[in-house]
N, CA, C and O of each residue as an XYZ file, in Angstrom:
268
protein
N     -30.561     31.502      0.564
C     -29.829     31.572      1.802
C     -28.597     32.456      1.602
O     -27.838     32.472      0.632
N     -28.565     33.005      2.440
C     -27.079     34.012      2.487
C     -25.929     33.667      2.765
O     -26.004     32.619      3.406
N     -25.018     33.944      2.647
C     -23.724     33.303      2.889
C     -22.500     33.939      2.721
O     -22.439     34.447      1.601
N     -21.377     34.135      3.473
C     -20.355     34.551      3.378
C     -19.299     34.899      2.224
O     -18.325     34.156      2.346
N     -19.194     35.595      1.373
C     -18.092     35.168      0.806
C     -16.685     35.057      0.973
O     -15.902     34.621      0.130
N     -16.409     35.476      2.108
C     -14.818     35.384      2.389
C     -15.067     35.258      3.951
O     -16.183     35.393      4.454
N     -14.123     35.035      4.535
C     -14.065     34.412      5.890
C     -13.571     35.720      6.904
O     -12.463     36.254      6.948
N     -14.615     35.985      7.575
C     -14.661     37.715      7.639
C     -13.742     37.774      9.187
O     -13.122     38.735      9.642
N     -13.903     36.459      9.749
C     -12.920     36.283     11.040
C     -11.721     36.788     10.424
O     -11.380     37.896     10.837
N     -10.822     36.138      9.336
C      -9.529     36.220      8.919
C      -9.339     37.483      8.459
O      -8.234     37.987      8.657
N     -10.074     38.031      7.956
C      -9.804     39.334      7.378
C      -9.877     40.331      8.170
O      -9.177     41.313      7.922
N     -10.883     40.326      9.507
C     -10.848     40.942     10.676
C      -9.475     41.184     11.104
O      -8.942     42.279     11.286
N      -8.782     39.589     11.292
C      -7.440     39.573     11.805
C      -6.271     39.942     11.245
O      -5.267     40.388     11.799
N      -6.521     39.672      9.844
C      -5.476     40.560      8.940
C      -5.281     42.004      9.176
O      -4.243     42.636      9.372
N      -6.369     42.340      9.121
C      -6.442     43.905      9.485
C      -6.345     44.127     10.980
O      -6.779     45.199     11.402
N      -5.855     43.293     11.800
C      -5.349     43.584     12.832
C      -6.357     44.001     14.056
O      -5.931     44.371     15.150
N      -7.905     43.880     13.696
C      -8.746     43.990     14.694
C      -9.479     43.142     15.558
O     -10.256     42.372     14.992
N      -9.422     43.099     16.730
C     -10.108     41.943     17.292
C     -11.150     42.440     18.239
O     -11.730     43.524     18.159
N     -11.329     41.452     19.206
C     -12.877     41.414     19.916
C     -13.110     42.959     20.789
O     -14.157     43.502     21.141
N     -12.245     43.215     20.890
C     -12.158     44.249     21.931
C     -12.711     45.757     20.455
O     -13.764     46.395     20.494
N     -11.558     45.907     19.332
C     -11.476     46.773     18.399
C     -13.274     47.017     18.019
O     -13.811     48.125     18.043
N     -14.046     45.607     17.654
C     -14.635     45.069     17.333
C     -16.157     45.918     17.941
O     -17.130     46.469     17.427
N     -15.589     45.584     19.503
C     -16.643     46.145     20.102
C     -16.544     47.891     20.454
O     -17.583     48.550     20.429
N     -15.749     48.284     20.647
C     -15.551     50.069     20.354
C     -15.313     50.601     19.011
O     -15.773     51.741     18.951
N     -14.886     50.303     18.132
C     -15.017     50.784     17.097
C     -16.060     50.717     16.281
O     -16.448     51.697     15.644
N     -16.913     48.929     16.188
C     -17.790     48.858     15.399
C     -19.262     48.903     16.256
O     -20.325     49.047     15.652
N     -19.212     48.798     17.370
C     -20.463     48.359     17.991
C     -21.009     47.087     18.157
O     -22.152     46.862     18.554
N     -20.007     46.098     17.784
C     -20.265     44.477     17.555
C     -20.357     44.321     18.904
O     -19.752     45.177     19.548
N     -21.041     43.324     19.641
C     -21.415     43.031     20.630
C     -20.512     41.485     20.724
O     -19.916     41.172     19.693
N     -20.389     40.352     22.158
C     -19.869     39.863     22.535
C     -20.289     38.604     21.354
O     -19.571     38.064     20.513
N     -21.542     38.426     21.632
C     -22.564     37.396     20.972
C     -22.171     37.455     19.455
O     -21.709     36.464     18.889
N     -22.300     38.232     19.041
C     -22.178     38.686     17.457
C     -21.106     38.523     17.170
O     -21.000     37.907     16.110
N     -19.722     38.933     17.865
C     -18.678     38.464     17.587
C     -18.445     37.029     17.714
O     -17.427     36.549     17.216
N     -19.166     36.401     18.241
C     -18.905     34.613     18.772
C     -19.249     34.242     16.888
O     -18.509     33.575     16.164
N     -20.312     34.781     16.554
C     -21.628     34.101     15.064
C     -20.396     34.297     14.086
O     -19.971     33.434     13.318
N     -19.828     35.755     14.266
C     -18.595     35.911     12.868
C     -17.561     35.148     13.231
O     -17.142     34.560     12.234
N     -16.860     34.840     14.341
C     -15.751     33.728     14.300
C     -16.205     32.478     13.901
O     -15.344     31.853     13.282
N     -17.488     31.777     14.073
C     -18.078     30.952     14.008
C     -18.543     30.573     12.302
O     -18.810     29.405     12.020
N     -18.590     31.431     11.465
C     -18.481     31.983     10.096
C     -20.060     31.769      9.889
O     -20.390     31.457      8.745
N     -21.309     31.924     11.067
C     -22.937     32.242     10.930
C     -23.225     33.496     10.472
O     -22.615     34.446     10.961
N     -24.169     33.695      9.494
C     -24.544     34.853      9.084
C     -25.810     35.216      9.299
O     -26.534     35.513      8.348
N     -26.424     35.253     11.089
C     -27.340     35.885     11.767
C     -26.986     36.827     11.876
O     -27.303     37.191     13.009
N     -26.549     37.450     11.464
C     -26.264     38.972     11.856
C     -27.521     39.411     11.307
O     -28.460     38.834     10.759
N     -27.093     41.365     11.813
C     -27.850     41.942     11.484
C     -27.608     43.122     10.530
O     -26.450     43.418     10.237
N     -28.785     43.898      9.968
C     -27.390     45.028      8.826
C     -27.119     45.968      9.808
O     -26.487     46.839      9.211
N     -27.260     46.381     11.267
C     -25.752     47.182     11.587
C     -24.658     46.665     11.597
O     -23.748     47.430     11.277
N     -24.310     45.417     11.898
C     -23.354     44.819     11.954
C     -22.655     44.787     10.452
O     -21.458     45.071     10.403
N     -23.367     44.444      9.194
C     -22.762     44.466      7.927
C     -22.678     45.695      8.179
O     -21.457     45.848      8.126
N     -23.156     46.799      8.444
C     -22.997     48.226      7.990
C     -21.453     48.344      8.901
O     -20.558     49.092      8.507
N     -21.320     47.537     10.085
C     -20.214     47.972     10.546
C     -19.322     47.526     10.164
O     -18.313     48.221     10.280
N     -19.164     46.170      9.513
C     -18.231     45.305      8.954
C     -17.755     46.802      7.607
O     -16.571     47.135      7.645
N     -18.452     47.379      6.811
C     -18.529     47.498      5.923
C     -17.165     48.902      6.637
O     -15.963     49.034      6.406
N     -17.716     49.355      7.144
C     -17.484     50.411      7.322
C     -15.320     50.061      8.179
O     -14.324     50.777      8.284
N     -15.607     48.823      8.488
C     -14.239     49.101      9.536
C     -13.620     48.297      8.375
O     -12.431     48.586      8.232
N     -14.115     47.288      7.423
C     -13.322     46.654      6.449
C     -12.970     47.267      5.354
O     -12.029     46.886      4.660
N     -13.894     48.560      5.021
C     -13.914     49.411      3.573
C     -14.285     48.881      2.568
O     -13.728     48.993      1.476
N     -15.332     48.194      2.819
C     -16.078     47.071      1.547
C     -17.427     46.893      1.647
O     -18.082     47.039      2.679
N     -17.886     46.545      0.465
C     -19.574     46.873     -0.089
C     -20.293     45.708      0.821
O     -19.629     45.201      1.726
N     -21.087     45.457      0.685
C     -21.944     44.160      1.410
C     -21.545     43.202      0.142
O     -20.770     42.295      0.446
N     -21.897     43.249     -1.049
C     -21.758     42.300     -1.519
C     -20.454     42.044     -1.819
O     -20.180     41.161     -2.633
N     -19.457     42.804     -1.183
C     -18.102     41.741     -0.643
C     -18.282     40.846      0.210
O     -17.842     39.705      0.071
N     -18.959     41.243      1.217
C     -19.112     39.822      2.491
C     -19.865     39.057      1.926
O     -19.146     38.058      1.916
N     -21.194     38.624      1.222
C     -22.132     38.413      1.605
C     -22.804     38.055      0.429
O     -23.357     39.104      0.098
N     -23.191     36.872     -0.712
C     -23.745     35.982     -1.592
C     -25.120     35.709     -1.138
O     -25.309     35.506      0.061
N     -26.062     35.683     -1.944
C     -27.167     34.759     -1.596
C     -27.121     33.171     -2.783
O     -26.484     33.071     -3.831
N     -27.946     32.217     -2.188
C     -27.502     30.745     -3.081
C     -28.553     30.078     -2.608
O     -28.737     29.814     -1.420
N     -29.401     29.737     -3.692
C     -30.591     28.846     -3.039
C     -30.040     27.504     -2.548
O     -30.790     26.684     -2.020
């Protein structure tokens, strides 16, 4: 199972981006933003690709697998 490694809401907010940033900058949609505040990892890999890209970090910064 996959799983978060850091709490990607907070770090979103650290870096000062929110729902709105979220959705023009990264392409995150309304829904998708609800799953990452929510700390669910249904996403999909555009979304890691976008995380990756607006946070400046690898996937396996966000993102552990753990049986």
């Amino acid at each position: 199972m996959l799983k978060w490694k850091i709490d990607v809401w907070k770090v979103l907010e650290a870096e000062g981006i929110n729902m709105y940033q979220l959705k023009k900058k990264g392409g995150i949609g309304q829904q998708t933003a609800e799953y990452l505040k929510a700390g669910q990892t249904n996403v999909s890999l555009k979304t890691v690709d976008a995380l990756c890209r607006m946070l400046k970090l690898q996937p396996g910064d966000l993102l552990e697998y753990e049986e």
